[in-house]
C-alpha positions as CSV (number, residue, x, y, z in Angstrom):
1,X,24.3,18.3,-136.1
2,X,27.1,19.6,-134.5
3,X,25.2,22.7,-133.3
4,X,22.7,20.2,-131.8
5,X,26.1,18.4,-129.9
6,X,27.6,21.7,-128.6
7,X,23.7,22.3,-126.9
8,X,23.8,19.3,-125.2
9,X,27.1,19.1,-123.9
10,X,26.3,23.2,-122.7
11,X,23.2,21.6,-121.4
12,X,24.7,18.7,-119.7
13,X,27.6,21.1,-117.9
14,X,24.7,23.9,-116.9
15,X,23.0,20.6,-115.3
16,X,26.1,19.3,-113.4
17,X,26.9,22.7,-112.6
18,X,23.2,23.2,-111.1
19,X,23.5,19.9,-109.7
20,X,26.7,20.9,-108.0
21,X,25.5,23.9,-106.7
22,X,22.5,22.1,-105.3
23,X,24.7,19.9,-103.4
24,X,26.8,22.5,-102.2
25,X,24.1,24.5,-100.7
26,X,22.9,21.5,-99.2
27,X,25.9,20.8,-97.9
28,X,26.6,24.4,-96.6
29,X,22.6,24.2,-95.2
30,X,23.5,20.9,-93.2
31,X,26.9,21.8,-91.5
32,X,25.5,25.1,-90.6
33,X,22.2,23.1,-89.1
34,X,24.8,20.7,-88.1
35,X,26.9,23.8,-86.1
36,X,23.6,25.2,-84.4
37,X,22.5,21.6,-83.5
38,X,25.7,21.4,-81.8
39,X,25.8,24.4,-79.8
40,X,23.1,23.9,-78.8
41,X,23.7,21.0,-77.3
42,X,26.8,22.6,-75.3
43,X,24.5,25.2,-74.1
44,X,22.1,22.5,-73.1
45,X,24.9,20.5,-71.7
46,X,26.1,23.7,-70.1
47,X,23.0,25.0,-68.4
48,X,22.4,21.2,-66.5
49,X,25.4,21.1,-65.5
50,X,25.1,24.5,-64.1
51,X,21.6,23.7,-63.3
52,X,23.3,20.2,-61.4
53,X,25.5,21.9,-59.5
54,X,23.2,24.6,-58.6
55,X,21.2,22.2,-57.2
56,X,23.9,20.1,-55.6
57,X,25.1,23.3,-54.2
58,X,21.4,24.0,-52.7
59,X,21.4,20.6,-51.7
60,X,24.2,20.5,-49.9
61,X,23.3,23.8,-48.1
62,X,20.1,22.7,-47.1
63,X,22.0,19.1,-46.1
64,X,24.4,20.9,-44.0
65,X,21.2,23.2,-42.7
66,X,19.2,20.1,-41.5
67,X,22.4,18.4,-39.8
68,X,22.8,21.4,-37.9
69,X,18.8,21.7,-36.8
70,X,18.7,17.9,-36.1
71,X,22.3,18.2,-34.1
72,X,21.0,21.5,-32.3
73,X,18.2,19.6,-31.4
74,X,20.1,16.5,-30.7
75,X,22.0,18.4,-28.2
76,X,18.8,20.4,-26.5
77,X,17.5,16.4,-26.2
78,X,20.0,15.3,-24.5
79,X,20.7,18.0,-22.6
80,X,17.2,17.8,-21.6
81,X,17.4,13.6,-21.0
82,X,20.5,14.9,-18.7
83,X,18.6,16.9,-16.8
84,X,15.6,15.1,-16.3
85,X,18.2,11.7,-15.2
86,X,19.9,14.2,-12.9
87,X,16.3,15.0,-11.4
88,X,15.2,11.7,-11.1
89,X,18.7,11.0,-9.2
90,X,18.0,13.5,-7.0
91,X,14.1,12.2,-6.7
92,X,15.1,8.7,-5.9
93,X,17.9,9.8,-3.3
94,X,15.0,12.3,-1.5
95,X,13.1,9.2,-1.9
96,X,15.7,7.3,0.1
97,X,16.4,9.6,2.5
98,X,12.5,10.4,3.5
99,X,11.9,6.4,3.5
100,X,15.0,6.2,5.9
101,X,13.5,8.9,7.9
102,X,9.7,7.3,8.0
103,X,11.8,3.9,8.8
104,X,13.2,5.4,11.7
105,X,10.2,6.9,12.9
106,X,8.1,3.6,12.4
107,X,10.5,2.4,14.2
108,X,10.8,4.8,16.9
109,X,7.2,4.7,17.2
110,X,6.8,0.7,17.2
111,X,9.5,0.5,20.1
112,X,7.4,3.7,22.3
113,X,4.5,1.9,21.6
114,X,5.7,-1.6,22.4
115,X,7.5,-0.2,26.0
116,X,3.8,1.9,26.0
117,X,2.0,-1.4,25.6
118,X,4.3,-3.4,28.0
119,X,3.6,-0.9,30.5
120,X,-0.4,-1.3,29.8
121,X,-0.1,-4.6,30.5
122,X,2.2,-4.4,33.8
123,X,-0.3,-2.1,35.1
124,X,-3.4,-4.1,34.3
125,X,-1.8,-7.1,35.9
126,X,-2.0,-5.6,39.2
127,X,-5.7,-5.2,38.6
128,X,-6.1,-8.9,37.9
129,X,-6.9,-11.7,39.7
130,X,-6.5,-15.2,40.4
131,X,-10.4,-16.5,41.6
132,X,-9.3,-19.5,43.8
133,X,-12.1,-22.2,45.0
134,X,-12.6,-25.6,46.6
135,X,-13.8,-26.5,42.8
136,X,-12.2,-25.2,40.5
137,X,-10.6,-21.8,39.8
138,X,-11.1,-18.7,37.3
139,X,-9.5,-15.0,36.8
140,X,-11.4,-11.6,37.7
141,X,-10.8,-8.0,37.4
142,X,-10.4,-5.5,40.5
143,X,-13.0,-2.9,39.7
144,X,-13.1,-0.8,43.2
145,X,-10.6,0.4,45.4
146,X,-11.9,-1.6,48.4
147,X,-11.3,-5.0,46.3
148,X,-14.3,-5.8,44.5
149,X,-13.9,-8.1,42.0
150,X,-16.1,-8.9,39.1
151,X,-15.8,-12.7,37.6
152,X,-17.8,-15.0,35.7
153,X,-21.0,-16.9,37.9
154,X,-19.6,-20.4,37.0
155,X,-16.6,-19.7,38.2
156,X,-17.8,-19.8,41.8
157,X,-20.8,-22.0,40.9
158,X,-21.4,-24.9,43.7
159,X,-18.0,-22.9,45.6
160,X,-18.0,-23.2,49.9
161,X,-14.8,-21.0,50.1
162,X,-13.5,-18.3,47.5
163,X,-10.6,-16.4,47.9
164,X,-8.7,-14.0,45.1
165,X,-5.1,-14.6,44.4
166,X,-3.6,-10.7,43.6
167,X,-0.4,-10.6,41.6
168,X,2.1,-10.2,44.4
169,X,0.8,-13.3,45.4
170,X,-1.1,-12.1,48.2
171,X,-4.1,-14.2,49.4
172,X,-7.7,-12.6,50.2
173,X,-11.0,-14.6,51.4
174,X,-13.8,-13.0,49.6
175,X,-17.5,-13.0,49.8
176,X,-20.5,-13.0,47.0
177,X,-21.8,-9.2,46.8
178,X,-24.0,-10.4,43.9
179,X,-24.9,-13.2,41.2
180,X,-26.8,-12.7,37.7
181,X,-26.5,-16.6,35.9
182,X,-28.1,-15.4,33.0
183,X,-25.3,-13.0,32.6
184,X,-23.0,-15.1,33.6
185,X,-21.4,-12.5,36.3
186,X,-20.8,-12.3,40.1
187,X,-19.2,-9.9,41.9
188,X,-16.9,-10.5,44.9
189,X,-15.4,-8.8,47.8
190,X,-12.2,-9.0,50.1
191,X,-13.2,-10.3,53.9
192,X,-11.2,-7.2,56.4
193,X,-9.2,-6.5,53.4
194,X,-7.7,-2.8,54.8
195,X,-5.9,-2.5,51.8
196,X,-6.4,0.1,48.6
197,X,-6.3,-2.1,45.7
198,X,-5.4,-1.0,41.9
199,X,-8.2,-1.2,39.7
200,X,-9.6,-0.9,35.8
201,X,-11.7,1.4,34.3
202,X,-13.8,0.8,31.9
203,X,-14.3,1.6,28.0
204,X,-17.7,1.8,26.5
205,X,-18.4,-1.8,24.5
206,X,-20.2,0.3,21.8
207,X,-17.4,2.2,20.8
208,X,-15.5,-1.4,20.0
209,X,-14.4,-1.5,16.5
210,X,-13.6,-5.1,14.7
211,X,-10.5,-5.4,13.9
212,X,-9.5,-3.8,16.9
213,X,-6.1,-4.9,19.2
214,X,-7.4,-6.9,22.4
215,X,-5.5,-8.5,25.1
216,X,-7.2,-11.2,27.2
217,X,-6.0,-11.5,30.6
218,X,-6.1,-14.2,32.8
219,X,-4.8,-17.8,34.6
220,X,-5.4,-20.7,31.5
221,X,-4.4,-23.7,32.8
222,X,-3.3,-22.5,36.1
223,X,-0.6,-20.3,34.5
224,X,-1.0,-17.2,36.9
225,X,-1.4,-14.1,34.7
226,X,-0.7,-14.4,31.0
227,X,-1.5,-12.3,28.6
228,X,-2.6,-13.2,25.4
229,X,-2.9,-10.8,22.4
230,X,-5.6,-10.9,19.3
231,X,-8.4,-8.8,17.8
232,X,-11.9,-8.2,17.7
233,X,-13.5,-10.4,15.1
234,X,-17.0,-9.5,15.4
235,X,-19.3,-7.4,17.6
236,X,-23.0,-7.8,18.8
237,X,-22.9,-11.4,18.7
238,X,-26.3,-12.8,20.3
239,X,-25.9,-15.8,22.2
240,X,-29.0,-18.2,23.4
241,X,-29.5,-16.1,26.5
242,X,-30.6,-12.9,24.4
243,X,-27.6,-11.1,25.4
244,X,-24.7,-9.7,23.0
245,X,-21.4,-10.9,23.2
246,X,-18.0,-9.3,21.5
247,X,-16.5,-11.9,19.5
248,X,-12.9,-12.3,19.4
249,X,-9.5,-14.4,18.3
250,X,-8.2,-15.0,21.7
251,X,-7.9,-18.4,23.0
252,X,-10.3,-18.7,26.0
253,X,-9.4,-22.1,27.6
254,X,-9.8,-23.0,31.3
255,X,-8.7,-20.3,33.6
256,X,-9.5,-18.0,31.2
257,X,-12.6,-17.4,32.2
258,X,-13.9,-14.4,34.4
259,X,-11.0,-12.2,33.1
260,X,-10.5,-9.2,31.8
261,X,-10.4,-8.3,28.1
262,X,-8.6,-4.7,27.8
263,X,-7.8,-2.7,24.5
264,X,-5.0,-0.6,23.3
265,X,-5.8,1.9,26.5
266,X,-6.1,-0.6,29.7
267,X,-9.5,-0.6,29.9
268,X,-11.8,-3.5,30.3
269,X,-14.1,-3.7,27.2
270,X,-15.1,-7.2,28.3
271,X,-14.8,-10.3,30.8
272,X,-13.7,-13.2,28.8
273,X,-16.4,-15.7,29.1
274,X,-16.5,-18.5,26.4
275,X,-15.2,-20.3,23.3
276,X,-16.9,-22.5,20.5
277,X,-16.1,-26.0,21.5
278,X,-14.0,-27.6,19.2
279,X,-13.2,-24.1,17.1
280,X,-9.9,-22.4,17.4
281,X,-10.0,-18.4,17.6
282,X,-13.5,-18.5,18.6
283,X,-13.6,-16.5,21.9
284,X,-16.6,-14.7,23.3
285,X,-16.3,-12.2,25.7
286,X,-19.1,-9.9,27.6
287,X,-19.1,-6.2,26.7
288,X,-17.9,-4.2,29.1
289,X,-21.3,-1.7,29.1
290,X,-22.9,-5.2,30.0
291,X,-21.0,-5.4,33.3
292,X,-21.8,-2.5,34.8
293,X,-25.2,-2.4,34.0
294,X,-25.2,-5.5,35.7
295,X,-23.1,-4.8,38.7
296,X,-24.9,-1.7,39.2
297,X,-27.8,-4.3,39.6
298,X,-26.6,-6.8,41.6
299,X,-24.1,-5.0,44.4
């Protein structure tokens, strides 16, 4: 019995002793998995933050890079905005200075032409007239040397004496050289005028644009030679009597009639004839080709 007690207290200290061992070799197994678990965690920790900064330090390179382009380019931008500003300065005062320059010239040229066109018109009142009659009275244009005048036919219609009024206010009895009514034209000459008279020359009526400067000459109202300016509104224009009339925006009122209408040059591209009754700026005046075809016929 005792032999039995002795085995199972040896077997109870070989079990606490196994047990014991166990444990410590469990133990030993866990801190060293424990130890390796832990550095390698450090390591890991280790290579992102190395990793981190790596990165950061990349970053920050390629950061610092990118300013640099974008600044660079910044610069070159602006530098390039400069110079384009500074250009279009420059531009805009050329600009200025070649619209001063045209300004002058327009100038310039409006003032030559305005003394140009003054003179035009000086000269062509000494080759207009003043038809004076016991019934009435009308303007004409000096188209000869010698005096002969051209004027409208109803200027003189139903006339016993005619004389032309010149602008120095000198008096001349005329006679009929010729009449066509359905052209509405006579022409006149000076009685013993020993004179030379100034006189117009004539453009050719087809060459008249519309839209063209015009100046009607003549006595409205009395009112000894006045000029009035406007344009051609319309060529060709057929009237009842089959003939072609040049249209125009020049008042025609009494006087009027039997004067010359000159262009930019001084010469007569029509005798001012007619207006619309009633209708403002609707002149008519007969082309100038028209004239001398017809005083060709007539004297």
């Amino acid at each position: 019995m005792e032999e039995v007690h002795k085995y199972f207290i040896a077997s109870f200290v070989v079990i606490i002793l196994l047990i014991s061992g166990l444990s410590y070799y469990q133990y030993t197994e866990f801190e060293a998995l424990k130890q390796t678990f832990r550095s390698n965690y450090l390591d890991l920790n280790s290579k992102i933050d190395i990793t981190t900064s790596n990165l950061d330090a990349k970053l920050n390179v390629e950061v610092t890079n990118l300013k640099g382009t974008i600044s660079t380019l910044n610069d070159d931008t602006n530098k390039k905005i400069d110079d384009v500003n500074t250009k279009i300065t420059q531009t805009e005062a050329q600009i200025g200075e070649v619209k001063e320059d045209l300004e002058a010239e327009i100038t310039g040229l409006e003032t030559n032409l305005a003394g140009d066109f003054t003179k035009i018109i000086r000269d062509a009142t000494l080759s207009t007239v003043s038809v004076l009659t016991n019934v009435g009275r009308g303007s004409g244009a000096i188209i000869r040397s010698n005096g002969k005048t051209v004027t409208n036919a109803h200027v003189i219609d139903g006339a016993s004496q005619i004389a032309i009024k010149t602008s120095d206010n000198k008096l001349y009895v005329v006679e009929v050289v010729g009449v066509d009514n359905n052209a509405d034209i006579a022409v006149l000459k000076p009685v013993n005028a020993n004179n030379t008279f100034e006189i117009f020359k004539f453009a050719d009526s087809d060459d008249i644009q519309v839209g063209e400067r015009v100046i009607a000459l003549g006595n409205p109202f009395g009112l000894d030679f006045t000029a009035t300016q406007g344009i051609v509104s319309a060529t060709n224009r057929v009237a009842r009597n089959g003939l072609s009339y040049v249209q125009i925006d020049v008042p025609i009122n009494p006087g009027n009639s039997g004067g010359p209408l000159i262009n930019d040059e001084g010469r007569i591209i029509g005798l001012n004839n007619f207006k619309v009754g009633g209708g403002e700026g609707l002149g008519f005046a007969i082309p100038s080709n028209t004239i001398q075809d017809v005083v060709d016929d007539i004297s």
